[in-house]
C-alpha positions as CSV (number, residue, x, y, z in Angstrom):
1,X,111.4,135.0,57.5
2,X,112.4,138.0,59.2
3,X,111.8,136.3,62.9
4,X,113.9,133.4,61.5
5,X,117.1,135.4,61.0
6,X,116.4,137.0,64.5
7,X,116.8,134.4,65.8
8,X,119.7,132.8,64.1
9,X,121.2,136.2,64.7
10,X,121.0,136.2,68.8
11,X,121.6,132.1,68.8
12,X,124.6,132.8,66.9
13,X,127.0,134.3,69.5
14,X,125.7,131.2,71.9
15,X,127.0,128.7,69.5
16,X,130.4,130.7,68.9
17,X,131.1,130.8,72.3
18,X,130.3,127.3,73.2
19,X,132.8,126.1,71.0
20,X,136.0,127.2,73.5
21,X,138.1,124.8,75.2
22,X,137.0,122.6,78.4
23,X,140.9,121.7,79.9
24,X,139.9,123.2,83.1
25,X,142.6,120.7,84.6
26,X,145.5,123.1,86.2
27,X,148.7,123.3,84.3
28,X,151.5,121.8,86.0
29,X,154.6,123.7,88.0
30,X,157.3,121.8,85.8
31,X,158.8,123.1,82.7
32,X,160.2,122.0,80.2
33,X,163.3,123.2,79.0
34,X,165.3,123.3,75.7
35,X,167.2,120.6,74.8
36,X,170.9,121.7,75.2
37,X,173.0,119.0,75.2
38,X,176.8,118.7,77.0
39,X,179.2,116.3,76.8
40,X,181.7,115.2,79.7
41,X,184.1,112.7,80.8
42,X,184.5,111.0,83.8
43,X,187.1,108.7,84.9
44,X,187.1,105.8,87.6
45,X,187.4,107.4,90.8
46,X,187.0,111.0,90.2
47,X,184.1,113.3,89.1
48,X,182.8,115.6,86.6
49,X,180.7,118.7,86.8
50,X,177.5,118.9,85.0
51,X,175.9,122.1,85.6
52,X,174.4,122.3,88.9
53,X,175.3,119.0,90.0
54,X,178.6,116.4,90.1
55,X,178.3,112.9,88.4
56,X,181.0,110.9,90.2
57,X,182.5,107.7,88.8
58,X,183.7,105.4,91.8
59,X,186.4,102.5,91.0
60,X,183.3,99.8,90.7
61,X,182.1,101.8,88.2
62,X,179.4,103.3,89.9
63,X,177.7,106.6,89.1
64,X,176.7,108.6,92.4
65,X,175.3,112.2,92.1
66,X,176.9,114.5,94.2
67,X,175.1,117.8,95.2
68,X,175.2,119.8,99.0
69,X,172.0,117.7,99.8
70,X,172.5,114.9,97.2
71,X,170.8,113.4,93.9
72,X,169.5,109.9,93.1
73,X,169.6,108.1,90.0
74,X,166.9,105.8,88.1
75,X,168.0,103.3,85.1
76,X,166.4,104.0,82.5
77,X,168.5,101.2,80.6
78,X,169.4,100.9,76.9
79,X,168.6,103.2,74.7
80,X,169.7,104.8,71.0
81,X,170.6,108.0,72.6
82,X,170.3,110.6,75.0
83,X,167.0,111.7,72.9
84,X,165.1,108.5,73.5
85,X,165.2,109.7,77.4
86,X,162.3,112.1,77.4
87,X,160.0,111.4,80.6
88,X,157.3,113.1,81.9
89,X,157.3,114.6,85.3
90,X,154.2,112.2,86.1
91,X,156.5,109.3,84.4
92,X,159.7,110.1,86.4
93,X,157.9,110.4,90.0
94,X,157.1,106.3,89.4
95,X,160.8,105.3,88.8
96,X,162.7,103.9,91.6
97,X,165.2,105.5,92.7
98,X,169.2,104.6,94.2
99,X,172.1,106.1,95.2
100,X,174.6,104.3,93.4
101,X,174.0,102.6,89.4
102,X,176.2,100.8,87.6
103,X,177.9,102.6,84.5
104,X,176.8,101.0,81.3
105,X,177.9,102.1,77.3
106,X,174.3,102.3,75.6
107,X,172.6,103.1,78.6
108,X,170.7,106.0,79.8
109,X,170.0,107.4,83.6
110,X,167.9,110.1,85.3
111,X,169.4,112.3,87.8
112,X,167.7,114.2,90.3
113,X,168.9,117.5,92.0
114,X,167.0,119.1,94.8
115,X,167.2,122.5,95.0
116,X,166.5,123.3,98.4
117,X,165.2,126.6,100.2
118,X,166.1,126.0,103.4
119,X,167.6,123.6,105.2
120,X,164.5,121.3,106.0
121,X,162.6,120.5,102.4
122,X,163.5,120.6,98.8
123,X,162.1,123.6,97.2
124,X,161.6,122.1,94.1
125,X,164.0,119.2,92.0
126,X,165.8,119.4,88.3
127,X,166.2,116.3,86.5
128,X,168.7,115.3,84.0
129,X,169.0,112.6,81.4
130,X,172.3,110.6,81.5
131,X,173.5,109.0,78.8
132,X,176.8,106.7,78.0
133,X,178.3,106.8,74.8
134,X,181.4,105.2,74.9
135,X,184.5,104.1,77.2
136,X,187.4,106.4,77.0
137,X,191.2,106.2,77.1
138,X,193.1,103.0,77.2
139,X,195.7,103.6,80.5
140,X,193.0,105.7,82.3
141,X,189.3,103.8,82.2
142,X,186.3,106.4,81.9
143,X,183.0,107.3,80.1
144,X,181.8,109.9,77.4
145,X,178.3,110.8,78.7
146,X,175.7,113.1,77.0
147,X,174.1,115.2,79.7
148,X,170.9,117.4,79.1
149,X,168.2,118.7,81.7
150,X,164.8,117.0,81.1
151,X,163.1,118.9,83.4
152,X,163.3,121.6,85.5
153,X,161.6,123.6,89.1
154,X,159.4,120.0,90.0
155,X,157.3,120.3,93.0
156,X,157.8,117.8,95.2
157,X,155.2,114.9,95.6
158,X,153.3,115.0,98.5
């Protein structure tokens, strides 16, 4: 009996520390960040700062990003809200992407920001969920837009 619980005893660290987690897989550079919602207006033909980039609103009622290097936008299309955007950065690198989208109530849009280090190659990128809630004003034509960062210091893809 004694030789039994000997070796139970020495077999039972073994089985403790088998029991640990196996997610060798690296964790990824992107970060999530907390959801801090902002809302702006934009009228045809001018702009509106958001942060660390410009959503401009031409007189076709396109949406262009502007930023010292540029953004792109990707449709996400309708949605309930600016919370139903949530991507992934594996998600979002699949999207196509355009420099001009056309402005839509109910719909929701990614925007993408490099952040460059230098002047050759982005340093990482910040995206941003887009969404329009409503027309504005009835002389001057414009959106309400939600705007919250969905993710932010992406590597880019090789």
């Amino acid at each position: 009996m004694k030789k039994l619980l000997m070796l139970f005893l020495i077999l039972l660290p073994l089985a403790i520390s088998s029991c640990g987690d196996d997610n060798d897989e690296p964790t990824p550079h992107t970060s999530k960040v907390p959801d801090e919602t902002n809302i702006f207006n934009v009228n045809l033909g001018s702009s509106t700062s958001a942060g660390d980039f410009t959503i401009v609103l031409d007189n076709e009622y396109k949406f262009s990003c502007s930023r010292r290097r540029g953004g792109l936008i990707s449709i996400v299309g309708p949605v309930n809200g600016i919370d139903n955007i949530n991507l992934t950065a594996g998600q979002i690198n699949s999207l196509p992407w355009t420099q001009y989208a056309v402005a839509q109530v109910g719909y929701g849009y990614i925007f993408v920001v490099s952040q460059w280090h230098n002047n050759y190659s982005p340093y990482y990128y910040d995206y941003y969920a887009v969404y329009v809630v409503s027309e504005t004003g009835s002389t001057r034509k414009g959106y309400t837009l939600k705007v919250r960062k969905l993710l932010e210091n992406v590597p880019p893809q090789n």
